[in-house]
C-alpha positions in Angstrom: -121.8 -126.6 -28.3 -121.6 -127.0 -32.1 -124.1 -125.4 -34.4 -123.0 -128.2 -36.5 -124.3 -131.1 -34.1 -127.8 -129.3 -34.1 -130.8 -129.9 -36.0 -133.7 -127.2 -36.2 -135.6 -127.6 -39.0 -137.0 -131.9 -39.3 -139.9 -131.6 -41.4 -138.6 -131.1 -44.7 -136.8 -134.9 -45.0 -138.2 -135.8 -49.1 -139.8 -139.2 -47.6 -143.2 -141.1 -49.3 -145.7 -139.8 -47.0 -149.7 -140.5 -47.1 -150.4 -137.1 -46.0 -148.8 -133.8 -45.0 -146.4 -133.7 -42.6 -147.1 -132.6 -39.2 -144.6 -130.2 -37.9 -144.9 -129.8 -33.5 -143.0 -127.7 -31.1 -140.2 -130.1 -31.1 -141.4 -133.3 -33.2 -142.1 -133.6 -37.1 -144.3 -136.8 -37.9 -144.2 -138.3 -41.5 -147.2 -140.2 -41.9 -146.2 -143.6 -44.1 -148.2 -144.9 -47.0 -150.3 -147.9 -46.4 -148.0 -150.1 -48.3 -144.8 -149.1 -46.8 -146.5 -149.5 -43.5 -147.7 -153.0 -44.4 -144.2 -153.6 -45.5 -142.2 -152.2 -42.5 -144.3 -154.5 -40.3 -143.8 -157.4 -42.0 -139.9 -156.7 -42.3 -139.1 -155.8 -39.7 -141.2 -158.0 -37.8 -143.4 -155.0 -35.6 -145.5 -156.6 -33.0 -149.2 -154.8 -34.6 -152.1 -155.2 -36.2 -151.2 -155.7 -39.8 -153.4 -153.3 -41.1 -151.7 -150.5 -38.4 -150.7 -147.0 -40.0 -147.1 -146.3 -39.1 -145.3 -143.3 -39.0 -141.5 -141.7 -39.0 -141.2 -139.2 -35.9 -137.8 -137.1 -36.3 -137.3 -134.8 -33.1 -135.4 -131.5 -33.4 -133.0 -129.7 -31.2 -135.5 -126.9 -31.3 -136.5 -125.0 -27.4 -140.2 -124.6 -26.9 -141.4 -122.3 -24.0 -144.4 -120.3 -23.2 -145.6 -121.6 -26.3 -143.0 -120.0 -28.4 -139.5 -121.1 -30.2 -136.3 -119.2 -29.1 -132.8 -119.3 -30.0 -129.3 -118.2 -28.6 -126.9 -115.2 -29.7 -125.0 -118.2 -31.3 -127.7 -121.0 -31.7 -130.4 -122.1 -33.3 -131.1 -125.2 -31.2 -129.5 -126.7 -27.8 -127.5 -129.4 -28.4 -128.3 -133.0 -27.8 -131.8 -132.3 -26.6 -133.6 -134.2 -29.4 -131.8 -137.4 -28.6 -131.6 -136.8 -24.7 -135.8 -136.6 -24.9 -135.9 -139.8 -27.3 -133.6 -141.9 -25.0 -135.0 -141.1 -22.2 -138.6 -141.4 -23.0 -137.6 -144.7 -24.9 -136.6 -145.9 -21.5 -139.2 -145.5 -19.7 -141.5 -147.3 -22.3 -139.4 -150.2 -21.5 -139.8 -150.0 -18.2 -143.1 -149.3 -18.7 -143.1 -153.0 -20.9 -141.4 -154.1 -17.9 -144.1 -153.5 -15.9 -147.0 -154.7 -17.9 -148.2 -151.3 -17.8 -151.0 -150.1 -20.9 -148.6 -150.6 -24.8 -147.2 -147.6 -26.1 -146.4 -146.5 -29.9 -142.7 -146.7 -29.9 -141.9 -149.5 -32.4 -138.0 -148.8 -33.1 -135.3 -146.0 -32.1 -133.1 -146.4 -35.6 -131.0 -143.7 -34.7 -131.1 -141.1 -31.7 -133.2 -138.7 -33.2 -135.6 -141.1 -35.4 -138.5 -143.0 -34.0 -140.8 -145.6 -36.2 -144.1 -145.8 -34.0 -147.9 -146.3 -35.1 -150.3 -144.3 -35.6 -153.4 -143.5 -33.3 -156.3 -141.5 -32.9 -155.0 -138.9 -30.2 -157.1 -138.1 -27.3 -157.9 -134.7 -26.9 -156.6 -134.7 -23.5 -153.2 -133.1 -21.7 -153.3 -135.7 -19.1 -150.9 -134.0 -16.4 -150.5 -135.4 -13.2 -149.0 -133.6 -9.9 -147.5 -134.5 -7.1 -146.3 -131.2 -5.5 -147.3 -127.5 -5.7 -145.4 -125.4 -7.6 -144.9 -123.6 -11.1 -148.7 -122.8 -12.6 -150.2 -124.1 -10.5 -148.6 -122.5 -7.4 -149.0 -119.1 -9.2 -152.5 -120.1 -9.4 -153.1 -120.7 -5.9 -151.8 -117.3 -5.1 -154.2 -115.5 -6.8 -156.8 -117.3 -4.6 -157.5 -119.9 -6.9 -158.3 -122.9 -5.2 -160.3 -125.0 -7.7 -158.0 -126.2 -10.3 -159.0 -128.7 -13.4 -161.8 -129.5 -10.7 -158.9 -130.6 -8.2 -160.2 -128.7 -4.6 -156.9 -127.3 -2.9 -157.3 -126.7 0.9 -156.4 -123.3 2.4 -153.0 -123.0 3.8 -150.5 -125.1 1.3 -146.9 -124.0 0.9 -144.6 -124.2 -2.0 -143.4 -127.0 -2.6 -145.5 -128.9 -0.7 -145.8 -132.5 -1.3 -149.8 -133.5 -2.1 -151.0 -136.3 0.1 -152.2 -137.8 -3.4 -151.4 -137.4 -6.7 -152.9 -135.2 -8.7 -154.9 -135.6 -12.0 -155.2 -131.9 -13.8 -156.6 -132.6 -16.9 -156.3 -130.0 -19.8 -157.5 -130.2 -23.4 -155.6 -131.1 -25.9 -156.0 -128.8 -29.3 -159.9 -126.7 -29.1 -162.9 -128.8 -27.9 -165.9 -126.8 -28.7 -169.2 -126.8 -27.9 -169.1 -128.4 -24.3 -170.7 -126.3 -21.5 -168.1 -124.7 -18.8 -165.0 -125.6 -21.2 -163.5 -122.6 -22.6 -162.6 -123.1 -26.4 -158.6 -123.1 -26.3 -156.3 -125.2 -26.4 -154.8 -126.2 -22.9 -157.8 -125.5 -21.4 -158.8 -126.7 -18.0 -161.2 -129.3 -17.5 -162.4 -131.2 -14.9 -162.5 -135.3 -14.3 -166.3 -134.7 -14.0 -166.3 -133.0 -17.3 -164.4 -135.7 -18.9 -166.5 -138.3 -17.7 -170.2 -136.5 -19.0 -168.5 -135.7 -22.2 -166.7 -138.7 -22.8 -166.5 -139.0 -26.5 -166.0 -135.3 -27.4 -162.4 -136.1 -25.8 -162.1 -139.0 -27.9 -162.5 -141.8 -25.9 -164.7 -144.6 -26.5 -166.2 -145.0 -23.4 -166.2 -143.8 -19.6 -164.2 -147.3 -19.1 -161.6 -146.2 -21.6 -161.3 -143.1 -19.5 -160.8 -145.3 -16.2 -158.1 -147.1 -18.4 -156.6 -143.5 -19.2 -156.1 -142.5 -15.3 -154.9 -145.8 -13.9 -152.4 -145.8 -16.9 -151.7 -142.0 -16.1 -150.9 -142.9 -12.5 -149.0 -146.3 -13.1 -147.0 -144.5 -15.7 -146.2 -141.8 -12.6 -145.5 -144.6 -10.0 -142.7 -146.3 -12.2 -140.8 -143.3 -13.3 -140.9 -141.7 -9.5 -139.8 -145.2 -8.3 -136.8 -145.6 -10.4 -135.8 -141.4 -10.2 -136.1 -142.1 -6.4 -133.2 -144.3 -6.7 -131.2 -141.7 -8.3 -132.1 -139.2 -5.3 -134.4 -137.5 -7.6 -138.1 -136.4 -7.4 -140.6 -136.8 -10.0 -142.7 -133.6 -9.3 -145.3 -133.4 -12.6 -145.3 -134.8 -15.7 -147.7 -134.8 -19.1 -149.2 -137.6 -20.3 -150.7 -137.9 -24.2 -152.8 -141.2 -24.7 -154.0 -142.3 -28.1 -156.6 -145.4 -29.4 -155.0 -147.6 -31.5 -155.6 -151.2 -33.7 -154.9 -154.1 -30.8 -152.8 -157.0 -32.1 -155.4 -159.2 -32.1 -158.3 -157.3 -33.0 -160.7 -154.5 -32.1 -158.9 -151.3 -30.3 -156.7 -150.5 -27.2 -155.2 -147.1 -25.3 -151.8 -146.3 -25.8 -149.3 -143.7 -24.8 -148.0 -141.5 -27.3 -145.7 -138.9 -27.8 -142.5 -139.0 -25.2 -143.3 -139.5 -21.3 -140.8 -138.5 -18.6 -138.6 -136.6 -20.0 -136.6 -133.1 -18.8 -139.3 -131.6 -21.3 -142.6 -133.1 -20.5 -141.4 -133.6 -16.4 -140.4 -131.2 -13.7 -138.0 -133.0 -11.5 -136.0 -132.0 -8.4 -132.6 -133.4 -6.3 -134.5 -134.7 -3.1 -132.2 -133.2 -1.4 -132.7 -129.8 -2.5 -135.9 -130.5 -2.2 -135.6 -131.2 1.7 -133.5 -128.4 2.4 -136.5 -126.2 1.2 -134.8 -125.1 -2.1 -135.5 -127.5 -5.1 -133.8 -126.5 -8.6 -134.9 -127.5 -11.7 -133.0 -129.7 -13.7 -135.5 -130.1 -16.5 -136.3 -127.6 -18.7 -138.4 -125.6 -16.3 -134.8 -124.0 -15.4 -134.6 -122.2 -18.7 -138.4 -120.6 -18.3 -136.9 -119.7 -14.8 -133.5 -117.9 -16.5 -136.5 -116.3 -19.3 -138.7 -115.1 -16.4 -135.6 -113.5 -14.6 -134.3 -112.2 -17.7 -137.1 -110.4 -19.6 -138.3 -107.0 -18.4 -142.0 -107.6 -18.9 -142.7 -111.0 -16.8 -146.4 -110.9 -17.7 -146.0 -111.1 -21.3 -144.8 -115.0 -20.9 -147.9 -115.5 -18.4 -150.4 -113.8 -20.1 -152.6 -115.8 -22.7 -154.1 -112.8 -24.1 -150.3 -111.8 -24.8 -149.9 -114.4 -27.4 -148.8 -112.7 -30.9 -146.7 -109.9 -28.8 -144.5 -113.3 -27.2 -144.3 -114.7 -30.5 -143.1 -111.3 -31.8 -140.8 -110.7 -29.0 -139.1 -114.8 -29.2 -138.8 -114.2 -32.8 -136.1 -110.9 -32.2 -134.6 -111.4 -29.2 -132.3 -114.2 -28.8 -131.4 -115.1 -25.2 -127.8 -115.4 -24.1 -126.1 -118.2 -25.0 -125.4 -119.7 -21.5 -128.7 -120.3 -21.3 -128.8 -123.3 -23.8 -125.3 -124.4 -22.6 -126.8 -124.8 -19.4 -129.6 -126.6 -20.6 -127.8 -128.8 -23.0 -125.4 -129.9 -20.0 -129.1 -130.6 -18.1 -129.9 -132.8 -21.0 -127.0 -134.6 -20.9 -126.7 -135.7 -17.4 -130.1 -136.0 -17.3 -130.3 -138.7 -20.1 -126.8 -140.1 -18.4 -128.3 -140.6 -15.0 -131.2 -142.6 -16.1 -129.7 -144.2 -19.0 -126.1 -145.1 -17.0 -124.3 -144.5 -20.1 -123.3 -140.8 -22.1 -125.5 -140.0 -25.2 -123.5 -140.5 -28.5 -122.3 -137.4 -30.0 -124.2 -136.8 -33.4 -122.1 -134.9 -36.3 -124.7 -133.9 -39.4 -127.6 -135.3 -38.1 -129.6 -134.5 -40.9 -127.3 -136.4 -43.2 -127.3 -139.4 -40.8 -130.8 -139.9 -40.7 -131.7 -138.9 -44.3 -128.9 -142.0 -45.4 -130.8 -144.3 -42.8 -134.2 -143.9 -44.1 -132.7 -144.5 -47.1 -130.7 -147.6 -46.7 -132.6 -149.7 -44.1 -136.3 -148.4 -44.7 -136.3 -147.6 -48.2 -138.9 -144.1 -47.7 -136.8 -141.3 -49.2 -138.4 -140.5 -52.6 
């Protein structure tokens, strides 16, 4: 790995924006003016709504887990991760196109770590769908939990058991408040029955537009399981974010935003690990695996209550460095296996994109 080759800190590129920019876990956003957004359209020939808002995402090589940001003895960032996640997700949006499934927000992938997409009003939903037991949820189920985002478990499931149907564990997205039985945190559990009654606190439009949001939750499921399956890989869960956008030809639609199957948003397995009883993750589940294994104090990553003492602790103790090797070779093959070709090694990327959004899209004040 080469410190060089890594980029941690994305959301302070000097581009014209309409707002602040929104810095996530792994993802800036730079929301564009109106006019350059009206421009870009019309230039470079986007098929939206004229009046659509776009925006400049610029993923990082940053690690998120348990809700916190680590680094290495040696690095800041693992290598090729940003543009591993934006490939892969990119591909499965075409496939997605492919299939006629619900339109997505991806517009243009200018360079591996840059996306142009549109804007939309995000759902305040974690739309996560299952299809075997295991990580939280199988912790769950040993503590005797057996209702789970209103899902009802029977007694008697083993890990790693396959579901007879998929699984739809909704979670919120950001703090919902006000809403009977839904606790006021983000990530929070709620049930399909919730969603329903309190439709529009969500953000939806209407129960239909939640209808809309689950078939496109499982459609989205089917076609990344069916193609990994040809690879001799299982798709065991994956997250789902959904947005309402401007349709081309007037009024609204549902989208999906943010990136969908990737090695960060996906656990996925070798079926034949899987058969022999003994999956291994080759996502990046593996490296909260290594972290449970390696810290003393297990609970302290589980614990929600334990939040500003995990922050402290990510902050001042960097993990060894083999853990984001391993991980960045994950990435790789990964992104190689769907893809069928290697990811281009990026030198500078900051330099790269910043001369980019220069040249070809004219937003760097």
């Amino acid at each position: 790995m080469s410190e060089q080759s890594v980029l941690t800190v994305s959301d302070d590129l000097p581009l014209a924006v309409a707002r602040p920019v929104h810095s996530g876990k792994v993802r800036s956003v730079y929301f564009l003016r109106p006019e350059d957004s009206r421009r870009l359209i019309q230039e470079r020939g986007y098929p939206v709504a004229l009046h659509s808002d776009l925006a400049v995402m610029v993923i990082s090589d940053r690690l998120s887990a348990f809700d916190c940001l680590w680094r290495s003895d040696s690095f800041t960032g693992v290598q090729g991760k940003g543009a591993a996640l934006n490939a892969i997700a990119a591909h499965w949006f075409e496939c997605f196109e492919s299939a006629q499934l619900a339109p997505h927000h991806l517009l243009e992938m200018p360079h591996p770590m840059v996306w142009i997409v549109r804007q939309a009003k995000p759902l305040m939903i974690e739309a996560i769908a299952r299809r075997y037991i295991t990580g939280s949820l199988w912790r769950a189920y040993q503590r005797g939990e057996r209702s789970i985002g209103g899902v009802e478990l029977a007694d008697g499931l083993a890990q790693f058991q396959r579901f007879p149907e998929l699984l739809f564990t909704p979670s919120t997205k950001g703090i919902v408040r006000g809403l009977a039985n839904v606790p006021q945190t983000d990530d929070a559990p709620v049930s399909a029955v919730a969603l329903r009654k309190h439709f529009s606190a969500f953000g939806l439009q209407s129960e239909a537009q939640l209808d809309a949001c689950v078939t496109a939750l499982r459609a989205g499921f089917e076609c990344i399981e069916q193609a990994l399956a040809r690879h001799g890989e299982l798709l065991v869960d994956t997250k789902f974010e959904f947005g309402i956008a401007p349709a081309l030809h007037g009024g609204d639609e549902l989208i999906y935003m943010d990136e969908v199957g990737t090695p960060d948003s996906s656990r996925i397995w070798r079926k034949d690990d899987w058969e022999r009883g003994q999956p291994r993750e080759h996502s990046k589940e593996q490296f909260r695996e290594a972290l449970l294994s390696w810290v003393e104090d297990q609970d302290m990553l589980l614990d929600p209550t334990r939040m500003s003492e995990r922050s402290h602790y990510a902050k001042h103790n960097p993990v060894p460095d083999e853990f984001f090797e391993d991980l960045s070779r994950t990435y790789a093959a990964q992104a190689e296996g769907i893809l069928g070709s290697p990811l281009p090694t990026i030198e500078r990327p900051r330099e790269q994109i910043l001369d980019l959004l220069t040249d070809s899209f004219g937003l760097v004040l």
